[in-house]
C-alpha positions in Angstrom: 151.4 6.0 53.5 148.0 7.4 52.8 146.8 7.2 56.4 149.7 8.9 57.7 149.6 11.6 55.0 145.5 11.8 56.5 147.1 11.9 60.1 149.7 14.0 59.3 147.0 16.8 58.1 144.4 16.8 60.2 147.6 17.4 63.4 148.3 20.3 61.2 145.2 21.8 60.6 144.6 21.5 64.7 147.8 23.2 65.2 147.0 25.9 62.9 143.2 26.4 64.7 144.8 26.8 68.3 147.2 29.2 66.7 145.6 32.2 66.9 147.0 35.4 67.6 145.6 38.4 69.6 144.3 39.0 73.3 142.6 36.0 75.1 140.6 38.7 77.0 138.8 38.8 73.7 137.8 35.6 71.7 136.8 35.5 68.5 133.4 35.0 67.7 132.6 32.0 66.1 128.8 32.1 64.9 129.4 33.3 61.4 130.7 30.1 60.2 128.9 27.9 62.0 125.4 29.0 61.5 126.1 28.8 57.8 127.2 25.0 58.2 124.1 23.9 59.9 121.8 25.6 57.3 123.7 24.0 54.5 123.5 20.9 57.1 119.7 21.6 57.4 119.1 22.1 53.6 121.2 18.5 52.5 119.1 17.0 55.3 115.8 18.0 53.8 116.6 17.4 50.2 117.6 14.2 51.4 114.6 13.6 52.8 112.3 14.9 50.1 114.1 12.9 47.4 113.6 10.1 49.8 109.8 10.5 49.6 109.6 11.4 46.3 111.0 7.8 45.2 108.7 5.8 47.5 
């Protein structure tokens, strides 16, 4: 039941992404959102790493 609760939103959230309204002719810009995820990315990744040499 649990995987096809998982399944079951992850089809919806897909839906809901390729449901956008408006003119095609104009897309929606998308580097707001993502720049911010690959600096947080960036930041977990060197954290990581520094804890990682901090211990050893």
């Amino acid at each position: 039941m649990k995987k096809f609760f998982t399944t079951l939103c992850l089809l919806t959230i897909v839906i809901v992404a390729f449901a956008q309204p408006g003119n095609p002719d104009n897309p929606v810009p998308l580097d707001g959102g993502i720049s911010l995820l690959i600096a947080a990315g960036a930041a977990f990744g060197a954290k990581k790493i520094y804890d990682a040499k901090k211990r050893g």
